[in-house]
RODO-2510 file (C-alpha; in nm, 4 decimals, decimal comma):
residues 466
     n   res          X          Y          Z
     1     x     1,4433     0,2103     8,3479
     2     x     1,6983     0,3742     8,5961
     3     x     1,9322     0,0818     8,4873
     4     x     1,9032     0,1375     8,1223
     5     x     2,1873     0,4084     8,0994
     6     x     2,4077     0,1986     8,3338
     7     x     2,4055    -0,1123     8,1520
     8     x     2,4780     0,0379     7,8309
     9     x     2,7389     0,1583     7,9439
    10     x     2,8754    -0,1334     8,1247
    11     x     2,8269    -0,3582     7,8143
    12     x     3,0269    -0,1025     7,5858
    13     x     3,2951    -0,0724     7,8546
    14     x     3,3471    -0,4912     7,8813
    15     x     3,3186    -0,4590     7,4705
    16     x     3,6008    -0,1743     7,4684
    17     x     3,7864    -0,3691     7,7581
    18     x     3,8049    -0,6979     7,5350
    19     x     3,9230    -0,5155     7,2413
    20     x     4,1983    -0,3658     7,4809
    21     x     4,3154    -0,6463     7,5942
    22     x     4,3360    -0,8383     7,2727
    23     x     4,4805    -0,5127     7,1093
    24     x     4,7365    -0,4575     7,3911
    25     x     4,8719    -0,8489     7,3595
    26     x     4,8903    -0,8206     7,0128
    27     x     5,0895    -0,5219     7,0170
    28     x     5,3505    -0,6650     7,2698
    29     x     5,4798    -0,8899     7,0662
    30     x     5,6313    -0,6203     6,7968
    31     x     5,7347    -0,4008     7,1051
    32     x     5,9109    -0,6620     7,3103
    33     x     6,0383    -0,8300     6,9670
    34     x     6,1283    -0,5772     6,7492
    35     x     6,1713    -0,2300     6,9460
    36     x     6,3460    -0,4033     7,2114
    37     x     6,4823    -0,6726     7,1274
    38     x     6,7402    -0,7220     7,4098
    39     x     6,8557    -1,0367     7,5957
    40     x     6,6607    -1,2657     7,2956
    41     x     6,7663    -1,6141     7,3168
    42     x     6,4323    -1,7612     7,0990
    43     x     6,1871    -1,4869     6,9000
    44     x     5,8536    -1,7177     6,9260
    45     x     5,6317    -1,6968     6,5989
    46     x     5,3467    -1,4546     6,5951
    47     x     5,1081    -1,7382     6,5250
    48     x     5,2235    -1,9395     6,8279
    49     x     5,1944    -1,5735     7,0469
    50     x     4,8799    -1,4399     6,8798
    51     x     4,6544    -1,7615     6,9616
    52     x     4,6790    -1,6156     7,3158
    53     x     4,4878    -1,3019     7,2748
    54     x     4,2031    -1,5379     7,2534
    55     x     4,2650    -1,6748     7,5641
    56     x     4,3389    -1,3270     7,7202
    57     x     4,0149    -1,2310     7,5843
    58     x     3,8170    -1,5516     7,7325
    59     x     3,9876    -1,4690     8,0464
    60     x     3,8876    -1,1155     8,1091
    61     x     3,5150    -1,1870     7,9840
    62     x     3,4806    -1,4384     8,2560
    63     x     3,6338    -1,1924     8,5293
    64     x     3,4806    -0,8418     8,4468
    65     x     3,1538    -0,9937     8,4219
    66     x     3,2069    -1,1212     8,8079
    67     x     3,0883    -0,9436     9,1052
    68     x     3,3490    -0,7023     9,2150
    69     x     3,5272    -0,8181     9,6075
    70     x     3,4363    -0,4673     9,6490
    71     x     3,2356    -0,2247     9,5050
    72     x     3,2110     0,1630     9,4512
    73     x     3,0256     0,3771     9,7321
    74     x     2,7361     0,5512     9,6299
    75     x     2,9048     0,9684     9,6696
    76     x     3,2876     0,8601     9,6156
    77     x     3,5501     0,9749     9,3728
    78     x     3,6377     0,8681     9,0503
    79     x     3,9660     0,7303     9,2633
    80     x     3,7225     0,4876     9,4494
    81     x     3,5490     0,3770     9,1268
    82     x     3,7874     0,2270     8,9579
    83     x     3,9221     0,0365     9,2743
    84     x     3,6527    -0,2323     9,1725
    85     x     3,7655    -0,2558     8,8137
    86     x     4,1369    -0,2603     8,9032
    87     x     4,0519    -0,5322     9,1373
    88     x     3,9149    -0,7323     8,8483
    89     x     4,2069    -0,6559     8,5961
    90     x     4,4660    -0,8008     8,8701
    91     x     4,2843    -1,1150     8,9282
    92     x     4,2239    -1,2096     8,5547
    93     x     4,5910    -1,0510     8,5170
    94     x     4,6758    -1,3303     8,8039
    95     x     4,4290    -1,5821     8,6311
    96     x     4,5661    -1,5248     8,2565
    97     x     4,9161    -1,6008     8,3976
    98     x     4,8565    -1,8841     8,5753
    99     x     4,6813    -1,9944     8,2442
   100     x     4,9372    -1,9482     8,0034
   101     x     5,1927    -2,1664     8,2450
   102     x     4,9552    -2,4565     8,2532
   103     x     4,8466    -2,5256     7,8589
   104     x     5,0496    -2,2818     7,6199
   105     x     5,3527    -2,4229     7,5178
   106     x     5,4677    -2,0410     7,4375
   107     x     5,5326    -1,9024     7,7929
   108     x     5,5513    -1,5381     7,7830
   109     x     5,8550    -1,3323     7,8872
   110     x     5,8246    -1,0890     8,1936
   111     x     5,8522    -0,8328     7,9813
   112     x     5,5845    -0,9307     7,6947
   113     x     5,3213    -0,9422     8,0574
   114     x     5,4827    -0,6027     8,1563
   115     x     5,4159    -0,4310     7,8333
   116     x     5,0771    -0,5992     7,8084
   117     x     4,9563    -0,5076     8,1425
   118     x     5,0765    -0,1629     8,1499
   119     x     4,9122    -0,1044     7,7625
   120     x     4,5971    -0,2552     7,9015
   121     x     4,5677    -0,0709     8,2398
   122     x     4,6749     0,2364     8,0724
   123     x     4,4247     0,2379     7,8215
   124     x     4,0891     0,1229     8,0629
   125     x     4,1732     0,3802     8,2542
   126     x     4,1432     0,6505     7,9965
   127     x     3,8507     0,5083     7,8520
   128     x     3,6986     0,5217     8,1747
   129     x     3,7978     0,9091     8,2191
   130     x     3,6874     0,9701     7,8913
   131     x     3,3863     0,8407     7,9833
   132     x     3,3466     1,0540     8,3352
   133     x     3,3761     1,3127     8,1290
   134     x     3,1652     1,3357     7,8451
   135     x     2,8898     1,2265     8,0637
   136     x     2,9500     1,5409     8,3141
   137     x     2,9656     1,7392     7,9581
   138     x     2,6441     1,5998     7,8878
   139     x     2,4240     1,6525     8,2155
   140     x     2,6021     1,9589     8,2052
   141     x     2,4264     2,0717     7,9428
   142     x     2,0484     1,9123     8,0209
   143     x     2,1283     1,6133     7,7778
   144     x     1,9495     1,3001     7,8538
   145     x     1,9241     1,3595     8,1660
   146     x     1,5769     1,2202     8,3272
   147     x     1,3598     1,4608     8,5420
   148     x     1,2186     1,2857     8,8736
   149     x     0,9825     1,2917     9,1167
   150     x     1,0146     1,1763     9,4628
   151     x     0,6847     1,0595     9,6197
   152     x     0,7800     1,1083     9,9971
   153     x     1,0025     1,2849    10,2363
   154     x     1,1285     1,0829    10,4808
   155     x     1,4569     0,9012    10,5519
   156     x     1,4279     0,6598    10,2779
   157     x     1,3671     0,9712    10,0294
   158     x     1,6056     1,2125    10,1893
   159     x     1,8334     0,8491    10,1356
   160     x     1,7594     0,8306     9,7806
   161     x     1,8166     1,2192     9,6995
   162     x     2,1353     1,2054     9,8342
   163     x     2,2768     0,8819     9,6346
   164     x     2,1098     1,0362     9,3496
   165     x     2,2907     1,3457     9,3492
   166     x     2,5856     1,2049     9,4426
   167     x     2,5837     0,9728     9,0847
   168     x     2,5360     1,2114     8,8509
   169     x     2,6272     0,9797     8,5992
   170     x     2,2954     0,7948     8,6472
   171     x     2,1543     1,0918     8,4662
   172     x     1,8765     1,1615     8,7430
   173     x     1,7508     1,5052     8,8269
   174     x     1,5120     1,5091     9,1168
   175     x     1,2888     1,8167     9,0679
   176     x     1,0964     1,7746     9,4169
   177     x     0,9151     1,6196     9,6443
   178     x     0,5676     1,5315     9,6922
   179     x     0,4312     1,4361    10,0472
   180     x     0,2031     1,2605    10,2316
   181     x     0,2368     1,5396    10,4968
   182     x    -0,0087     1,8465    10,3474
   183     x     0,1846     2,0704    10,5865
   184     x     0,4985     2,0560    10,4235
   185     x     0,3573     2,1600    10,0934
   186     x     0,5744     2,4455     9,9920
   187     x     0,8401     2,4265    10,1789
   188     x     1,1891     2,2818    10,0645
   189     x     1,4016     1,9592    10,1622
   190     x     1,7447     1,9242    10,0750
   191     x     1,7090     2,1950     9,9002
   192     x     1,4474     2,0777     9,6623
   193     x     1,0592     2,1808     9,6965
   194     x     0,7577     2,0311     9,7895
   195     x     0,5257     2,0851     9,5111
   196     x     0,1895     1,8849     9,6534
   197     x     0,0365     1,5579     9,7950
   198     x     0,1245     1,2422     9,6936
   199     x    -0,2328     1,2034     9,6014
   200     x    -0,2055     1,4943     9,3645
   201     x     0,1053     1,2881     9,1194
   202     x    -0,0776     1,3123     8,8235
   203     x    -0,0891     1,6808     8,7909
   204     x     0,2177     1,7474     8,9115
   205     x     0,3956     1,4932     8,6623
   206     x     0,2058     1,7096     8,3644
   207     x     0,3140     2,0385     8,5008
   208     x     0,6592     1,9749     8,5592
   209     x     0,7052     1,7516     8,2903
   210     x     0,8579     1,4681     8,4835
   211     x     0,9974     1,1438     8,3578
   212     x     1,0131     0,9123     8,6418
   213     x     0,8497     0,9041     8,9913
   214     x     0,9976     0,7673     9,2927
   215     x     0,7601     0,6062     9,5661
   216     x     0,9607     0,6467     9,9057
   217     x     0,6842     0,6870    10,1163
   218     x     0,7204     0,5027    10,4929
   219     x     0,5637     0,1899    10,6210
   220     x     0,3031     0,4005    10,7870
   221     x     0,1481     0,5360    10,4136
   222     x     0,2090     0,2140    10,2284
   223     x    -0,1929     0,2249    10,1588
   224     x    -0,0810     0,6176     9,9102
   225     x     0,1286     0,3437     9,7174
   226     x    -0,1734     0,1841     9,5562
   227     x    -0,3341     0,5692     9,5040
   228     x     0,0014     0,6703     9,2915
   229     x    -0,0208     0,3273     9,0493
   230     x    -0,3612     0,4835     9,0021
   231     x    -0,3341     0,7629     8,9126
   232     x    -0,0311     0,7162     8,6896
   233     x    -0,2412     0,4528     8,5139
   234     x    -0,2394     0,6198     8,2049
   235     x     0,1362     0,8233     8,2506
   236     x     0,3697     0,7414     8,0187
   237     x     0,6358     0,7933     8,3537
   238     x     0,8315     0,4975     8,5392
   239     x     0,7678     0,4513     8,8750
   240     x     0,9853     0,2851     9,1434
   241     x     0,9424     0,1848     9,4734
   242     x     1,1750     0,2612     9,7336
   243     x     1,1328    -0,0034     9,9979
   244     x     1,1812     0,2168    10,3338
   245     x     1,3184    -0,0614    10,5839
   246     x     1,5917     0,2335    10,6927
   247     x     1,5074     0,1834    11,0673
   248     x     1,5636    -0,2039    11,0168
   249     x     1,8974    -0,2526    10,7619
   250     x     2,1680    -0,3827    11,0654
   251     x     2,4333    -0,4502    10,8136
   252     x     2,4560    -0,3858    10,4179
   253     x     2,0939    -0,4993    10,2993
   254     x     2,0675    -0,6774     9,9831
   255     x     1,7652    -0,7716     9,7758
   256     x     1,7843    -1,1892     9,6935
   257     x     1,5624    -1,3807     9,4050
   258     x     1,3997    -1,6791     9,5671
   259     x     1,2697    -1,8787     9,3248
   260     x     1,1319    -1,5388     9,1419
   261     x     1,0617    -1,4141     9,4736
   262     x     1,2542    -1,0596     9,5679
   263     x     1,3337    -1,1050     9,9129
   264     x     1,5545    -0,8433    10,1183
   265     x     1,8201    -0,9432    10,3307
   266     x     1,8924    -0,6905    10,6195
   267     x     2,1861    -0,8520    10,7960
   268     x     2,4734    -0,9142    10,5139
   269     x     2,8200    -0,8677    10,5001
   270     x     3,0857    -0,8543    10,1971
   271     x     3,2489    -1,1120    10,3342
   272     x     3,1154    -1,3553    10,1317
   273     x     3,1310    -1,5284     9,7941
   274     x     3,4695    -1,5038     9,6315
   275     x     3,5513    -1,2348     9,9145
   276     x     3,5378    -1,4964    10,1915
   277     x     3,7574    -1,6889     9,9455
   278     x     4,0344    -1,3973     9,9348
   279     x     4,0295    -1,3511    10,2717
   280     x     4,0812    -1,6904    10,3768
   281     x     4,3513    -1,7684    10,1147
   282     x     4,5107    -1,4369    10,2095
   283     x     4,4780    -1,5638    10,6354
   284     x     4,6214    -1,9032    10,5384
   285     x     4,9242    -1,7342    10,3731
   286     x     5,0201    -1,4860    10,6087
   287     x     4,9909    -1,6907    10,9383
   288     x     5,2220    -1,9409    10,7534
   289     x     5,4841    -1,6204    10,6760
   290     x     5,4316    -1,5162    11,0255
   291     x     5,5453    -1,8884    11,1745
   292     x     5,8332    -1,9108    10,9479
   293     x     5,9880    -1,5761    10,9273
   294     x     5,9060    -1,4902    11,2980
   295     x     6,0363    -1,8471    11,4384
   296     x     6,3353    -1,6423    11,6386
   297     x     6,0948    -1,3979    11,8047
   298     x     5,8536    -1,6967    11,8452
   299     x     6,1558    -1,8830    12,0808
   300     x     6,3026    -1,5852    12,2019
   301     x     5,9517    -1,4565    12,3565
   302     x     5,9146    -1,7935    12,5186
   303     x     6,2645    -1,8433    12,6338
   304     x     6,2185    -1,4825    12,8087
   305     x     5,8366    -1,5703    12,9613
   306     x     6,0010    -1,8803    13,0680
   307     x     6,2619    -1,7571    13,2370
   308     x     6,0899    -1,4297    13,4205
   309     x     5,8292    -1,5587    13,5587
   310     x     5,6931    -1,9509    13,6974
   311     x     5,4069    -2,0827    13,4943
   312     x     5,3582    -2,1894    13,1246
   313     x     5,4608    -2,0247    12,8180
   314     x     5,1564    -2,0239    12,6509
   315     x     4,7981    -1,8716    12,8333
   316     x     4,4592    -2,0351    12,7023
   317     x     4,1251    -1,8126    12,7324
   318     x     3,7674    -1,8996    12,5978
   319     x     3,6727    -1,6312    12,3503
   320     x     3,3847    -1,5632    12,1318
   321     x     3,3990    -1,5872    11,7247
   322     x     3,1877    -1,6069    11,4168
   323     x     2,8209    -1,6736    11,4567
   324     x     2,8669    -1,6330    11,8433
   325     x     3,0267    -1,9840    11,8642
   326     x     3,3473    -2,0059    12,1355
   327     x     3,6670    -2,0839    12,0793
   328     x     4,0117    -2,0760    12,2721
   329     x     4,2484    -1,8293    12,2144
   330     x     4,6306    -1,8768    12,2463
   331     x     4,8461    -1,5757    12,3944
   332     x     5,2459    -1,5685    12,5496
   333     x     5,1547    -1,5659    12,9214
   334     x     5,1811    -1,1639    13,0287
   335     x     5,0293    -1,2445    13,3735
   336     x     5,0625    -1,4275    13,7047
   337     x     4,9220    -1,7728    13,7053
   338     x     4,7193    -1,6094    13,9929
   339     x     4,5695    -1,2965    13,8145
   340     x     4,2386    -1,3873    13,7923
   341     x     4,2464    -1,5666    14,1712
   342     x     4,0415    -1,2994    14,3501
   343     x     3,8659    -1,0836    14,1430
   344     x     3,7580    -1,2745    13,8586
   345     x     3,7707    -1,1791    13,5426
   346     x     3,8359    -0,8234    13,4923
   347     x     3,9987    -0,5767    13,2112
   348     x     4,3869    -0,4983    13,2706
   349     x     4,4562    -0,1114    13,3368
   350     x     4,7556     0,0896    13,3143
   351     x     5,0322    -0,0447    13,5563
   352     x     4,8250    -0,3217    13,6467
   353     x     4,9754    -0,4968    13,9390
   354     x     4,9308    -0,8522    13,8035
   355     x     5,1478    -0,7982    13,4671
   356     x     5,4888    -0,9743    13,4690
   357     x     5,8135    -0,7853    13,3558
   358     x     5,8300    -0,9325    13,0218
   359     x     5,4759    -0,9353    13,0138
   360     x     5,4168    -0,5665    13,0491
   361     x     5,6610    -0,5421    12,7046
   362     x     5,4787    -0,7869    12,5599
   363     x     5,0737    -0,6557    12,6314
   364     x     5,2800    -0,2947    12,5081
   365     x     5,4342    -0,4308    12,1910
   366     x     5,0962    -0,6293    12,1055
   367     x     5,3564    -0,9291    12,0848
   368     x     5,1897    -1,1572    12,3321
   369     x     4,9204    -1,1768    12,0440
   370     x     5,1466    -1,3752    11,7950
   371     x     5,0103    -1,7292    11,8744
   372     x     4,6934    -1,6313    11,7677
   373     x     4,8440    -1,7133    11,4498
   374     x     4,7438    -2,0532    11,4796
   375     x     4,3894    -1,9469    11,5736
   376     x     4,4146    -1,7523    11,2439
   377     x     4,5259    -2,1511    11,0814
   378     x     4,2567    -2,3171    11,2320
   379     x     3,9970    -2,1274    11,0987
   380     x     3,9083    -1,9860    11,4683
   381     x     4,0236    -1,6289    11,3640
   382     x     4,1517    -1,3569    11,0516
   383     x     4,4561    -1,1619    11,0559
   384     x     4,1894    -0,8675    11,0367
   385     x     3,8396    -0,8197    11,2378
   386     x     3,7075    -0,7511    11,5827
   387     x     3,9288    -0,8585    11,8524
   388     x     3,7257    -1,1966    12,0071
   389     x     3,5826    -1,1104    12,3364
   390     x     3,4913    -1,3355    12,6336
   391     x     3,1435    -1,4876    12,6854
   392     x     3,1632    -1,3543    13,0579
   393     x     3,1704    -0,9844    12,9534
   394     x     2,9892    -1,0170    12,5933
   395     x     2,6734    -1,1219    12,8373
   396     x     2,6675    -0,7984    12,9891
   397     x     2,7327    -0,5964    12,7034
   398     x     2,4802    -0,7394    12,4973
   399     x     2,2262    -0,5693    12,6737
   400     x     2,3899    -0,2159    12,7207
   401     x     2,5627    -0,1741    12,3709
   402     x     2,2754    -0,1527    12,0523
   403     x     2,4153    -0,3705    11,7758
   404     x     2,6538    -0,5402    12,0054
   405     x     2,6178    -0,8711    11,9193
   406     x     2,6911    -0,8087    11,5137
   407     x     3,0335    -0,7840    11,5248
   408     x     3,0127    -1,1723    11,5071
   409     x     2,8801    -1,1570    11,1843
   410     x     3,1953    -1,2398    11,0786
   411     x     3,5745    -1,4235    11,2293
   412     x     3,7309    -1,2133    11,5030
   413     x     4,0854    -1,1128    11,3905
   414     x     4,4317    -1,0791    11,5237
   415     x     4,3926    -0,6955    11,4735
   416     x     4,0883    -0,4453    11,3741
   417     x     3,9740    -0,1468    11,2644
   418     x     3,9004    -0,0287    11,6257
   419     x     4,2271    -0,1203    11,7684
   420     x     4,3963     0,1029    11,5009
   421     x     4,1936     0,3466    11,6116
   422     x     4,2775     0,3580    11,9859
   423     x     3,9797     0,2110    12,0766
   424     x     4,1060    -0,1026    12,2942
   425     x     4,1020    -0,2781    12,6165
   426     x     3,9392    -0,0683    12,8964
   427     x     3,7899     0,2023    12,6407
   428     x     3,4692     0,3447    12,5207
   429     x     3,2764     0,0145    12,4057
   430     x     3,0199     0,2329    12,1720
   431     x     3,3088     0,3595    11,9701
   432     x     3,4604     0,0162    11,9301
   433     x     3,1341    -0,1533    11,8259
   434     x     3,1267     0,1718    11,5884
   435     x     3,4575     0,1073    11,4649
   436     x     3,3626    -0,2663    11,4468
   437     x     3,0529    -0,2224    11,2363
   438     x     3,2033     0,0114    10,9945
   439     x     3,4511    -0,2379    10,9437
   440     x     3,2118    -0,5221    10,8707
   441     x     3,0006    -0,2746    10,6334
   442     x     3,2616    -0,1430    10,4416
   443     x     3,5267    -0,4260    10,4055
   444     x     3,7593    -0,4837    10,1416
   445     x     4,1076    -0,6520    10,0855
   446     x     4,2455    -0,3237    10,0555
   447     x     4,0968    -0,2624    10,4100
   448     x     4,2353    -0,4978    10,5436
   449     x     4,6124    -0,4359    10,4072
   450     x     4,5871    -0,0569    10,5702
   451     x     4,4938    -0,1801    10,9203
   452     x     4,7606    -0,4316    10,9111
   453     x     4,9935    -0,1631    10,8254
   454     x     4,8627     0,1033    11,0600
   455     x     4,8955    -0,1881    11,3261
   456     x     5,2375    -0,2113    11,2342
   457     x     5,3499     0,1665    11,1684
   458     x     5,0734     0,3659    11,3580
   459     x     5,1086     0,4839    11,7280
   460     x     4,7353     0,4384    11,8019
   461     x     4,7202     0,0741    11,7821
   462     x     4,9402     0,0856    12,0837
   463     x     4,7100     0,3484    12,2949
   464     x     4,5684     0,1972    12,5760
   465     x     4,7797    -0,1488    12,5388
   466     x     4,7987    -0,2179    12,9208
***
């Protein structure tokens, strides 16, 4: 099976990860203790200390066998695949600690968790490069490395060629293509011929001495699937079926057991499971930093709206959030009580007319945003996601903008990946819900930290701020 290789290899890695970790605890104790042995008031005994490798080990069992927040893309480097497992290590790092303060009556020293940690990190890490590389050594030279077939040539195919070349380390070597097209027999695809019909996989699988067969053919030719199962009746080959619902995924499609049942989900985000939990508990903390550390710019801003212009402080507009559900928005007023008195509801351009003094610092500054912070406490909002839009415009783009209506697959935020883009207010709605989707697809914690920090540091989340 494809996932043979893969988990073998994950099961030795979480064996040689346990051993690590109780190997690296162990081994703190005569570092911190005897090679540096500076600023000791109490040197703990070893059997008190040692009892909490098990624990350690219990710990990172539990946590490397979880679901990553976020996982490696199918083509990236060896950078991007170890963000999931250094993901992992932190939280059972953060779990491990928390731990040891609530039912050891040894509490380890800073340093004893410094030396652990960095021993442990240290040495995953190699073991994983170690690892890159002897299986590149390997393929390299032919070892167990799996010749395939892929029964089709459409998108899904093309899809699965691609993801298979880009992880080499699956040790799959797609030899060709067959097709249910007889016109395209002998030409090449990706690079890769097209050695005969689909209905011809039984000769072909002799000649070229393949190992595996991949059925990718479309929705159109599902009736060829039953004619391959045939014919490879008495192959000793796998075969796998690609499901080809391409032209239907909307967001990151997943495949569910119901009850035995495979069912595919074509609408999901990562946002869920313990990476809604992260998110939230990271919202919850930061909105809380933001009221107490930014209290003076909170009461200065109103002081100054207060005193420039006649109206209240704060401005109240119905917006639309998760699941399409409305909700109001808080904002320091940047316009005249009157702005929307004649025309209705329209987007603010560059010098509008009906912008305040203050206000036009404040809609520049994105500082007129800051009560949204209580949104973000309520639930109503993130820090980071689409910006909320109103029901009076999201009715007409609905039906101009493919996709539109995703975005509220998930909370609206304070800031998003299209804003730190440029794309914001009166611009190009297809490369905002572009921004927006790629956000939702491809979200992780670490995501979010670099748009908060490019809305902080970067000039283009203050384009078009009118």
């Amino acid at each position: 099976m494809i996932g043979d290789r893969s988990k073998f290899l994950r099961s030795a890695l979480l064996v040689a990860d346990l051993l690590t970790v109780a190997g690296a605890w162990l081994l703190a104790y005569p570092l911190r203790f005897k090679l540096l042995p500076l600023y000791i008031q109490h040197v703990p005994p070893f059997g008190m200390y040692a009892w909490l490798a098990a624990l350690a080990v219990l710990v990172w069992a539990v946590v490397l066998r979880l679901r990553p927040v976020v996982g490696a893309r199918a083509g990236g480097g060896l950078a991007e695949r170890l963000m999931p497992f250094l993901q992992q290590h932190a939280l059972a790092a953060i779990a491990f600690v928390v731990l040891t303060f609530f039912i050891s009556e040894y509490k380890p020293s800073r340093i004893v968790l410094v030396i652990f940690l960095t021993l442990s990190t240290l040495v995953m890490i190699a073991v994983r490069l170690a690892l890159h590389r002897w299986q590149q050594a390997q393929f390299a030279k032919g070892e167990g490395v799996a010749r395939c077939l892929v029964a089709g040539t459409g998108k899904a195919a093309q899809a699965l060629v691609a993801r298979l070349h880009a992880r080499p380390e699956l040790g799959q070597k797609v030899i060709g293509f067959l097709t249910d097209n007889r016109a395209e027999i002998g030409a090449e695809i990706l690079g890769l011929p097209v050695f005969d019909a689909v209905e011809n996989v039984q000769e072909v699988v002799k000649a070229k001495g393949a190992l595996r067969v991949f059925v990718a053919l479309p929705l159109a030719a599902h009736d060829l699937l039953q004619k391959v199962l045939d014919n490879l009746g008495e192959e000793l080959v796998d075969v796998k079926v690609v499901v080809d619902l391409l032209d239907f995924v909307m967001l990151r499609a997943a495949v569910e057991d119901f009850a035995g049942l495979p069912i595919v989900s074509l609408k999901q985000t990562p946002m869920s499971g313990w990476g809604a939990v992260v998110k939230r508990a990271f919202d919850i903390a930061f909105a809380l930093a933001a009221f107490v550390v930014g209290s003076p710019v909170f009461a200065a801003i109103a002081a100054a709206v207060r005193l420039d212009s006649r109206g209240p402080i704060l401005y109240r507009q119905t917006r639309m959030g998760l699941d399409g559900k409305v909700f109001d928005i808080f904002k320091f007023r940047s316009m005249r009580t009157d702005a929307e008195a004649q025309q209705g509801a329209a987007w603010a351009v560059e010098g509008d007319p009906r912008r305040t003094r203050v206000g036009a610092f404040l809609r520049r500054t994105n500082l007129d945003e800051l009560p949204q912070f209580w949104n973000v406490l309520r639930g109503d909002m993130s820090v980071v996601g689409p910006r909320p839009e109103r029901p009076v415009f999201i009715e007409d783009f609905r039906t101009k903008i493919p996709k539109y209506m995703l975005r509220h697959k998930v909370k609206a935020g304070l800031t998003g990946w299209a804003q730190v883009n440029g794309w914001r207010g009166n611009t190009d709605l297809r490369s905002r819900i572009d921004c927006d989707l790629y956000y939702i697809e491809n979200w992780s914690f670490w995501l979010d930290l670099r748009i908060i920090g490019m809305t902080l540091f970067s000039r283009k989340a203050r384009q078009n701020a009118y």
